[in-house]
C-alpha positions in Angstrom: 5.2 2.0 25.5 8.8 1.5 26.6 11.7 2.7 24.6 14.6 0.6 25.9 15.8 -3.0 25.5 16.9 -4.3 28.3 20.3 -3.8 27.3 20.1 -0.2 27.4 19.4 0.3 24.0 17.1 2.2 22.8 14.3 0.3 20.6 13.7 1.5 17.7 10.2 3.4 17.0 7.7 1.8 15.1 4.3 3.3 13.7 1.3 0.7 12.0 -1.0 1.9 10.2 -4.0 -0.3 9.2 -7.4 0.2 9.0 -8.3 -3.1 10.6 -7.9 -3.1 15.0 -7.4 -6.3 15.2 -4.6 -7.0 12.7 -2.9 -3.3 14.3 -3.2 -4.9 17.7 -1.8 -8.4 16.6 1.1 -6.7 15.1 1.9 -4.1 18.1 2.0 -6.9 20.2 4.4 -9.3 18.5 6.7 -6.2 17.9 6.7 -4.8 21.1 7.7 -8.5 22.2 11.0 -8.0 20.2 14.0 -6.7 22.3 14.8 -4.2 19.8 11.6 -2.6 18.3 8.6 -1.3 20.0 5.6 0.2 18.5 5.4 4.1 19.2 2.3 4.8 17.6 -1.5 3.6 15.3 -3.0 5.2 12.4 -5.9 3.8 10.9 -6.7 6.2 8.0 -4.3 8.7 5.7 -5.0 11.4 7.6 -4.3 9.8 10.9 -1.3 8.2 9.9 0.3 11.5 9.0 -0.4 13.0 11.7 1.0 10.1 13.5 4.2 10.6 11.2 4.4 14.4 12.6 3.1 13.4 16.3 5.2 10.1 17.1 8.3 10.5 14.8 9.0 7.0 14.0 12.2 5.6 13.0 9.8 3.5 10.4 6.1 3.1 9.7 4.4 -0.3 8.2 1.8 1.2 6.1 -1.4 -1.0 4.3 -2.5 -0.3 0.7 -6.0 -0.3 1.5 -7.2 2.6 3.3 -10.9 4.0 4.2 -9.6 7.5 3.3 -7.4 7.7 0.9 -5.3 5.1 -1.0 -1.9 3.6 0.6 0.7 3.9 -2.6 -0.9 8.1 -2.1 0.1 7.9 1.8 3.9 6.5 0.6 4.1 9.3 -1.2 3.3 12.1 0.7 5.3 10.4 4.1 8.2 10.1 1.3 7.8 13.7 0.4 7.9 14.9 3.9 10.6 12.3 5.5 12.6 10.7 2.5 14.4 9.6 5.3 11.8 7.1 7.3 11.6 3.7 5.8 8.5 2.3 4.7 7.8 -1.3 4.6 3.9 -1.9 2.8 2.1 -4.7 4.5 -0.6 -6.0 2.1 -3.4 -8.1 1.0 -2.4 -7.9 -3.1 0.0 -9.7 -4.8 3.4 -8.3 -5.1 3.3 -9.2 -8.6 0.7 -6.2 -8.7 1.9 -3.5 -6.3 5.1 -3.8 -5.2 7.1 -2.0 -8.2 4.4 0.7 -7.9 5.1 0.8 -4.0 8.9 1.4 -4.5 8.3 4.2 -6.6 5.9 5.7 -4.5 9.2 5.8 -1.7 8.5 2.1 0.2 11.6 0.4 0.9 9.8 -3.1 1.3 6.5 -5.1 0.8 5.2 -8.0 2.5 2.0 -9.6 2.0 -0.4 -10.3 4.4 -0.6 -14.2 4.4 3.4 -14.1 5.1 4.4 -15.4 8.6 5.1 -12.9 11.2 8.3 -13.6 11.4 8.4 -12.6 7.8 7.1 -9.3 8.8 9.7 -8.4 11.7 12.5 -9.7 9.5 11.4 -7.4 6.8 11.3 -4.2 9.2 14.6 -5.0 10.3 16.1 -5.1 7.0 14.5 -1.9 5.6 15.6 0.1 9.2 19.5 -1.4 8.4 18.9 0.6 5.1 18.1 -2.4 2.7 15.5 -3.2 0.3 12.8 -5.9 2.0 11.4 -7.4 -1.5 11.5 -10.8 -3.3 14.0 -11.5 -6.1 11.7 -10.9 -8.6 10.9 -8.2 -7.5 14.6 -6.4 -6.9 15.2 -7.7 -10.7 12.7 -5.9 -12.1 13.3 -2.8 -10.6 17.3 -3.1 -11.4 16.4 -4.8 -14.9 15.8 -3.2 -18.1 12.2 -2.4 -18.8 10.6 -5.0 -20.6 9.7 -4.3 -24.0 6.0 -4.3 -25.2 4.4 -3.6 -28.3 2.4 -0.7 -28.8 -1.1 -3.0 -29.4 -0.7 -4.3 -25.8 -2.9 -2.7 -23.0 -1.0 -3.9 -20.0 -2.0 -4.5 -16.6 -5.0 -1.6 -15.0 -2.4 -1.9 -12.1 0.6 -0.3 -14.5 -1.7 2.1 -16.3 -3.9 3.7 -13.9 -3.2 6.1 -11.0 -3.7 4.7 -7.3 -7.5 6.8 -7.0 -7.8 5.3 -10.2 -7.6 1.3 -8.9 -9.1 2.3 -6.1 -12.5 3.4 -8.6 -11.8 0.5 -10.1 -12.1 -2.0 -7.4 -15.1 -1.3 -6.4 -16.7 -0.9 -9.8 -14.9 -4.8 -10.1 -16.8 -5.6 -6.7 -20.5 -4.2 -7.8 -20.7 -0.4 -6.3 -22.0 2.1 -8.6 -20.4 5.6 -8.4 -22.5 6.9 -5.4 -21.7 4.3 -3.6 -18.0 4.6 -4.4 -18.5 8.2 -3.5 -19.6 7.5 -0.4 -17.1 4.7 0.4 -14.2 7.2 -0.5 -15.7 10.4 0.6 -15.7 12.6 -2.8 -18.6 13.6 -5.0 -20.0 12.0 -7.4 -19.1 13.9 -10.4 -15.7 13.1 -9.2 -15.9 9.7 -9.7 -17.5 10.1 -12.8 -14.1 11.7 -13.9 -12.5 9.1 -12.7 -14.6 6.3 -14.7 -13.7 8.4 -17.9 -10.0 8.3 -17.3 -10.3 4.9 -16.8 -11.9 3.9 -20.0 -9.6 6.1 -21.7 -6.6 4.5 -20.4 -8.0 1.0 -20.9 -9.5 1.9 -24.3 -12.6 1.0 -23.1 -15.9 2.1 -25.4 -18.8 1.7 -22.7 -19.7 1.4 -19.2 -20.7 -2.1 -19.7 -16.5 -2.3 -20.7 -15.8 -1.0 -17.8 -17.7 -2.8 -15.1 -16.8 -6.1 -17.0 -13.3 -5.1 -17.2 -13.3 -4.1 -13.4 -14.6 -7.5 -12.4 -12.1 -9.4 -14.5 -9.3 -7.3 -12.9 -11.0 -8.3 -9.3 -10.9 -11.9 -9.9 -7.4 -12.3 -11.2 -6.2 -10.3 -8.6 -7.6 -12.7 -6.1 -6.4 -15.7 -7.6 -3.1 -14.4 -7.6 
């Protein structure tokens, strides 16, 4: 992969990590058309992709929320933890509405969602290298806003109340898996995703497993409508 514009300059480094080929190979293409950027590095999973962080040292990484291993908002935090320094622009299939706040506070400094034109996307990783924040209005305001006030009956969103393993569980229970099957798809035992269902119902004061999976599926839905 070649480092320098053609004026001279060197292009600034940037690693993609995805867990779908063709969308990694899309996007490494169209950046490493730009005179200024060129893709130094592919992760596919969270292990990979910190590797890749330690391997490639890249001047910024576009990271997906929806991993095979591990959970993307997890990855942001552990890159953050080891180079507060690198930006991190989330490239996503969910809402912003849903992750975005979450993804900031993880350490991303941007969030774009899949269906956005590409254009969108290298705009974006420019502003977040310059040091800026890459995120809607709405999204900047609530972050800088006050917090909004809620009474104590209100549940909120699964998305504000659970941890990222958590939605994760959740999701799939939303899409039909039962827990070995979640075990499987996310490599843990089972008894471990049996903890998980509890804090789940906990959190969502939610009595029964029945609750849970109809709760789940609700979640699922609105999330793809939105």
């Amino acid at each position: 992969m070649k480092s320098k514009s053609v004026l001279g300059l060197r292009k600034r480094r940037i690693l993609i990590v995805d867990d779908h080929p063709l969308l990694r190979n899309g996007l490494a293409k169209i950046i490493d058309q730009q005179a200024d950027l060129a893709v130094c590095g592919e992760a596919e999973d969270f292990r990979g992709a910190l590797a890749a962080v330690a391997a490639a040292k890249p001047d910024a990484a576009i990271v997906d929320l929806t991993l095979e291993d591990g959970n993307g908002l997890d990855l942001i935090h552990d890159i953050h933890v080891r180079r507060p320094e690198l930006p991190l622009l989330v490239l996503s299939m969910h809402h912003e509405n849903l992750y975005a706040e979450r993804a900031v506070r993880a350490g991303a400094r941007g969030y774009v969602m899949k269906h956005e034109p590409v254009a969108r996307v290298v705009a974006a990783l420019r502003k977040v290298l310059a040091g800026h924040l890459a995120l809607s209005d709405e999204i900047v305001s609530r972050l800088v806003g006050p917090p909004p006030r809620r009474k104590k009956t209100c549940s909120g969103s699964p998305a504000d109340r659970l941890s990222g393993r958590e939605l994760d569980v959740f999701r799939l229970l939303g899409s039909g898996f039962g827990t070995r099957q979640i075990a499987a798809k996310l490599r843990v035992a089972p008894s471990t995703i049996d903890t998980h269902r509890a804090g789940i119902k906990l959190k969502l004061k939610l009595r029964s497993a029945t609750e849970l999976v109809a709760a789940a599926t609700r979640f699922l839905a609105e999330e793809t409508r939105a």
